[in-house]
C-alpha positions as CSV (number, residue, x, y, z in Angstrom):
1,X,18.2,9.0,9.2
2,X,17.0,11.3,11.6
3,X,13.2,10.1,12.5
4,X,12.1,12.8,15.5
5,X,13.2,15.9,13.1
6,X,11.9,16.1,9.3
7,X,14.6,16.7,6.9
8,X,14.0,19.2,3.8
9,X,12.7,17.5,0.2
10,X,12.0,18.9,-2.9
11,X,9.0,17.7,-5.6
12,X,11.0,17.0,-8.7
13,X,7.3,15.8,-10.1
14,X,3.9,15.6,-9.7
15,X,0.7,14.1,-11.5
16,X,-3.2,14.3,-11.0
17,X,-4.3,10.6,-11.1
18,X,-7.9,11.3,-10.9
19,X,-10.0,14.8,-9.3
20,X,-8.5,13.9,-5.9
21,X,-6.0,11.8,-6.2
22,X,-2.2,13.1,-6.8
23,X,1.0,11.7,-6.8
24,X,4.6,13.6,-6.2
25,X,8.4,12.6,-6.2
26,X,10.4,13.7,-3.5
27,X,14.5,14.8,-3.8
28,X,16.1,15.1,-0.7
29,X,18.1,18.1,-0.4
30,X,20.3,17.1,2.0
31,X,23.0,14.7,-0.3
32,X,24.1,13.0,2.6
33,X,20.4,12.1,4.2
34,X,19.5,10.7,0.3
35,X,22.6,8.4,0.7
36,X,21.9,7.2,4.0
37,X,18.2,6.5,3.3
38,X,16.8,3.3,2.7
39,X,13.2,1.4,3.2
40,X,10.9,-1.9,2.5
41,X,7.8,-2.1,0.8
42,X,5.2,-1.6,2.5
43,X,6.7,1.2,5.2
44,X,5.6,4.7,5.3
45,X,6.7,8.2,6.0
46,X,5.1,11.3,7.6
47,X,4.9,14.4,5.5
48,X,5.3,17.9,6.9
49,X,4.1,20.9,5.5
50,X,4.9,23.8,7.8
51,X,2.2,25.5,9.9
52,X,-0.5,23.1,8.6
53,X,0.6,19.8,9.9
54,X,2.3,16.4,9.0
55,X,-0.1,12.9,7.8
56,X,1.2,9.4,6.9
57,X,1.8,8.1,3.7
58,X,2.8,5.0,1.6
59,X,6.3,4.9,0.0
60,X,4.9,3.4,-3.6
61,X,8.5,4.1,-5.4
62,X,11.2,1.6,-6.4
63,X,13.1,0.4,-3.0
64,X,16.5,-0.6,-5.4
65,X,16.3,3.7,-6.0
66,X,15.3,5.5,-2.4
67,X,16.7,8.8,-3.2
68,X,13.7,9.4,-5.1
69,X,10.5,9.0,-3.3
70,X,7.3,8.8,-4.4
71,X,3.6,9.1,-2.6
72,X,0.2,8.8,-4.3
73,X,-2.2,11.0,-1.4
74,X,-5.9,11.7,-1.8
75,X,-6.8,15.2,-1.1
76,X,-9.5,14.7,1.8
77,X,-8.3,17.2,5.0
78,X,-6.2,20.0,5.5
79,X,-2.5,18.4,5.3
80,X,-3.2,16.4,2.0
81,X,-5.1,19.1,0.6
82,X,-2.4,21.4,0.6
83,X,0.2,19.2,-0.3
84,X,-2.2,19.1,-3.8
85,X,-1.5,22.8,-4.1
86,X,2.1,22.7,-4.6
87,X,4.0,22.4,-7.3
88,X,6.8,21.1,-8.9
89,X,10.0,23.0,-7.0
90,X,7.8,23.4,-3.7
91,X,9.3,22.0,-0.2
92,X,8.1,20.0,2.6
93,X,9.4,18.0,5.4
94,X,9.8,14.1,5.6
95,X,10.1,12.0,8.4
96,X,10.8,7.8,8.1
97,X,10.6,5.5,7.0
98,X,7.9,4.2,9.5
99,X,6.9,0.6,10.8
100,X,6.8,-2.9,8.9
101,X,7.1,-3.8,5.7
102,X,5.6,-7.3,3.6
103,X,7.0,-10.2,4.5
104,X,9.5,-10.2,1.1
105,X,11.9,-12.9,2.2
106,X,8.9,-15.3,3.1
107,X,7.5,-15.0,-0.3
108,X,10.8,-16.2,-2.2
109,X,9.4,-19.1,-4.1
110,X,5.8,-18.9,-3.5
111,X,2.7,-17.8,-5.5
112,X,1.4,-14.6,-4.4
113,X,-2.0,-12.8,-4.0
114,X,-2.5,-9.1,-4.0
115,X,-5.8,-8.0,-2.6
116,X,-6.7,-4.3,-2.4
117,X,-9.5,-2.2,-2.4
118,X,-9.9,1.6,-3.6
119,X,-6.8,3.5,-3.2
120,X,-5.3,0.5,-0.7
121,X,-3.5,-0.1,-4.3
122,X,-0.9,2.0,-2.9
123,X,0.9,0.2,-0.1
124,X,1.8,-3.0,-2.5
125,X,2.7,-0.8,-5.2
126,X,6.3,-0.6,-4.2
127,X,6.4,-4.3,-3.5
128,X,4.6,-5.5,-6.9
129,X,7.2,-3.3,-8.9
130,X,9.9,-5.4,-6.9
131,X,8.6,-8.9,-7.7
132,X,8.1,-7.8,-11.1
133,X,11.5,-7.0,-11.5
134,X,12.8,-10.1,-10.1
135,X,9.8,-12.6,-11.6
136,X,12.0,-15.6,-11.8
137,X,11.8,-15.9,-7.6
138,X,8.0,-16.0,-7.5
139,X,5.1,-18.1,-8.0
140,X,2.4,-17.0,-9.8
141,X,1.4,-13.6,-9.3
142,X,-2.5,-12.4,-8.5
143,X,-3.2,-9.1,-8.5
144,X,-6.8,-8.3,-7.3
145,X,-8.3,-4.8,-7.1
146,X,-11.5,-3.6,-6.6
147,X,-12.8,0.0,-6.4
148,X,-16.4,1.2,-5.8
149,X,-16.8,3.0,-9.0
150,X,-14.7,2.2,-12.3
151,X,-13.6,5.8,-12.7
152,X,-11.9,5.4,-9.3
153,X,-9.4,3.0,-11.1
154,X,-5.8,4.6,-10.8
155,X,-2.8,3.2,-12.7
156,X,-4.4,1.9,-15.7
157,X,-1.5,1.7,-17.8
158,X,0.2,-0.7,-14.9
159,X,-2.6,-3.3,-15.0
160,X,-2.3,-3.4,-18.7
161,X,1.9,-4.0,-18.6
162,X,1.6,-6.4,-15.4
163,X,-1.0,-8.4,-17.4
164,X,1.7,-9.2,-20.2
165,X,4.1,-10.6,-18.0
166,X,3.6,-14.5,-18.3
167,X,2.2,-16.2,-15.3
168,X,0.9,-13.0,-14.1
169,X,-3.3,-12.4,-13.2
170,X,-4.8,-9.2,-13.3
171,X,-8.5,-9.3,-12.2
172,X,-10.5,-5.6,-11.7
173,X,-14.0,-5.2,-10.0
174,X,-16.1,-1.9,-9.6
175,X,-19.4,-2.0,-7.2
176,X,-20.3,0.5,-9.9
177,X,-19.6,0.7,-13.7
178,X,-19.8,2.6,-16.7
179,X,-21.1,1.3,-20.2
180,X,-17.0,1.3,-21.6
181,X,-15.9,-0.9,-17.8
182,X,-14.6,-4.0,-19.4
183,X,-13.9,-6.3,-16.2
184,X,-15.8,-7.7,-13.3
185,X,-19.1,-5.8,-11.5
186,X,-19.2,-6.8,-8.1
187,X,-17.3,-7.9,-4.8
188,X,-13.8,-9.0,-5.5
189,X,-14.5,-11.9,-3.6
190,X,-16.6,-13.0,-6.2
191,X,-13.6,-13.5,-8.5
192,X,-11.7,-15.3,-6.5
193,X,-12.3,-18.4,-8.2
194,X,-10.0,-16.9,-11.1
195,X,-6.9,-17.0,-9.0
196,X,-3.9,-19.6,-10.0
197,X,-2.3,-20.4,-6.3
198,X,-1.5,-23.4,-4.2
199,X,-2.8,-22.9,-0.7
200,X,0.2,-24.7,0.6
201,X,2.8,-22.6,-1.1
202,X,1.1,-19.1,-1.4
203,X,1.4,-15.6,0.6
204,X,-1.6,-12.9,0.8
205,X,-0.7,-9.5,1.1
206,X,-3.8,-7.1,1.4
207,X,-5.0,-3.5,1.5
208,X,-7.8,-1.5,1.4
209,X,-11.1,-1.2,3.4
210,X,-11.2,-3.4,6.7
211,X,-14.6,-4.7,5.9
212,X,-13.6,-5.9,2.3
213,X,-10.0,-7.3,4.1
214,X,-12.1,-9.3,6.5
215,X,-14.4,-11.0,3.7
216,X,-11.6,-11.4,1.6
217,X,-9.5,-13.2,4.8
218,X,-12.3,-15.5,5.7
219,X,-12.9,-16.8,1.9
220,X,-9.2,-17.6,1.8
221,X,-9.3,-19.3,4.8
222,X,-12.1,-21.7,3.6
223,X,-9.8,-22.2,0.4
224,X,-7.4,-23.6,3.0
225,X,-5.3,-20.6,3.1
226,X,-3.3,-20.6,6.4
227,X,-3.8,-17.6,8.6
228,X,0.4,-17.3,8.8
229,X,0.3,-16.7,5.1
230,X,-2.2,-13.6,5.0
231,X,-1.0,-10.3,5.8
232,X,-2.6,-7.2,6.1
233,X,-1.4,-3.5,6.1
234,X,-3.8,-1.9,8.4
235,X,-4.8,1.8,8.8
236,X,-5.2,3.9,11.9
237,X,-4.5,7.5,13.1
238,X,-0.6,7.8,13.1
239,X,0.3,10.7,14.9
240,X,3.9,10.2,16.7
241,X,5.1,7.2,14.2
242,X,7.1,6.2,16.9
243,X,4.6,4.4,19.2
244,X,4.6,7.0,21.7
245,X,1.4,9.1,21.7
246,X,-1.2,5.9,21.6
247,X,-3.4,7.1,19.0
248,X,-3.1,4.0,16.7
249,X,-2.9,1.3,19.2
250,X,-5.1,-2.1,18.2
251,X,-5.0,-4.1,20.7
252,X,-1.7,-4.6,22.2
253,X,0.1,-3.5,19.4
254,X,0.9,-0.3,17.6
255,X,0.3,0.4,14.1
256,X,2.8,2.5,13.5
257,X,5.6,0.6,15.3
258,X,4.5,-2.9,14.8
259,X,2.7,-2.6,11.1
260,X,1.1,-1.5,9.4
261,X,1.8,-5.2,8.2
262,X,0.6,-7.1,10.2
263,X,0.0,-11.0,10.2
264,X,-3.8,-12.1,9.7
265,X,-2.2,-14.5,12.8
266,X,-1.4,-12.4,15.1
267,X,-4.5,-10.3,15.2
268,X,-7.0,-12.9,13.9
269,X,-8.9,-12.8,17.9
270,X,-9.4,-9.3,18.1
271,X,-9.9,-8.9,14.1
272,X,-13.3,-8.9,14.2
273,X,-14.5,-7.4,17.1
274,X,-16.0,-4.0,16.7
275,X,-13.5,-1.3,18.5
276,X,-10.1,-2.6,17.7
C-alpha cells in the first residue's frame, strides 16, 4: 500500500466511549487497497482530514480482518476533534500502517503481562483480541489497567468477557473512585503482587503514561523480570511516519520507524533521563 499518499476510507461506524473519547471503523474505498492491506498489533496509521491536518493513531481492530479498521481517538486538538464531528458515511484519508508492532512470535508459549495506563489501553487492544482468540499458545494472561479516575474506564464489557476466560487476570485501579468502583484505588503497581507469571518464561507489553511505564519497568525488574522481555510502545510527535522530518527521534532511534515498540533493552540507558 501506498504510504507517502493517503488513500480514501469511509466510517461504516462510530461510537462515543466516554465525553471525549470515540471510536470509528474505517472501509476502504478502494477494493483493491482493502485487499492489499495488512498490519501487526501494535502499528499505527496517520489519519487525514482535508484542510485540517493528519495525527497518528492505534489500529485496535482484529489483524485476521484488515479491511475493516478501527481507531479509538480522544478528542484533544484540532485533527481529532474534528474527526469526532463526523459521522457515519463521512470520508477521510489513511496512511500505513506505521512502525513496529509486539513482539507476537516471542510470546508463543509464555505467560503474558499487559500493563497500561489511561487510554494506553488502546495499542494492546488489537493484540489481546489476538491471544484471546488463539488462548491455547499462551501462558497465563495479566491484563493490568489503571486510569486516573474510574469514569475514565473505557471497554467495560471487554474486561468483564476477558475475565471468564480460564487462566486469564483482570486487575483495574483508579487514582480516583466513585462510591459504585468495585476494584483497586491506587497505583497499579501496587497490585502487582496479584499477577500469575514466571519471570523466566513471561513477556511485558506496556502502554500508557511514561512515568507510570517507568515504575511499572523497574518493579518488574526487581521481580526478576529480564529487561529483553519488557516492551514498551512509546509516544512522541509523529509527523512524517517515515523517519524523515525528526520530530519523534529518542535517542538514536525513531519512533515512528523503529517503534513505537520498543524493547525496555534497547532504550533502558537513555530511559530515564529527562529529554529523551
Amino acid at each position: 500500500m501506498q504510504q507517502n499518499i493517503p488513500t480514501m476510507v469511509k466510517i461504516r461506524s462510530r461510537s462515543q466511549e466516554t465525553r471525549d473519547l470515540f471510536t470509528i471503523y474505517l472501509d476502504f474505498m478502494d477494493s483493491r487497497i482493502a485487499s492489499e492491506y495488512t498490519f501487526t498489533p501494535g502499528q499505527f496509521n496517520m489519519l487525514y482530514v482535508h484542510g485540517v491536518g493528519e495525527i497518528p493513531i492505534s489500529i485496535i481492530s482484529d489483524p485476521d480482518d484488515p479491511s475493516l479498521v478501527g481507531h479509538t481517538i480522544r478528542a484533544v486538538g484540532r485533527v481529532s476533534n474534528t474527526l469526532s464531528d463526523m459521522k457515519v458515511g463521512d470520508c477521510l484519508g489513511l496512511r500505513g500502517p506505521f512502525g513496529r508492532g509486539w513482539p507476537v512470535e516471542q510470546a508463543l508459549g509464555k505467560d503474558i503481562i499487559i500493563l497500561t495506563g489511561g487510554l494506553g489501553c488502546a495499542p494492546v487492544l488489537s493484540f489481546i483480541n489476538y491471544i484471546m482468540r488463539r488462548r491455547d499458545e499462551f501462558g497465563n494472561i495479566n491484563i493490568v489497567q489503571g486510569v486516573k479516575h474510574s469514569a475514565d474506564l473505557i471497554w467495560k464489557v471487554q474486561y468483564e468477557k476477558w475475565a471468564k476466560i480460564p487462566g486469564t487476570t483482570i486487575l483495574l485501579a483508579a487514582d480516583a473512585a466513585g462510591p459504585t468502583w468495585p476494584w483497586h484505588i491506587g497505583r497499579v503497581t501496587e497490585m502487582f503482587r496479584q499477577m500469575t507469571y514466571d519471570p523466566d518464561n513471561c513477556i511485558v507489553m506496556m502502554c500508557g503514561p511514561e512515568g507510570m511505564m517507568k515504575a511499572s519497568a523497574n518493579e518488574l525488574l526487581k521481580s526478576q523480570v529480564r529487561s529483553s522481555d519488557i516492551w514498551l510502545s512509546m509516544e512522541r510527535s509523529m509527523k512524517c511516519a517515515v523517519g524523515n522530518c525528526g520530530h519523534c527521534q529518542f535517542g538514536d532511534k525513531f519512533i515512528c520507524r523503529d517503534g513505537p515498540v520498543v524493547c525496555l533493552e534497547d532504550i533502558q540507558h537513555i530511559f530515564d533521563i529527562r529529554g529523551f
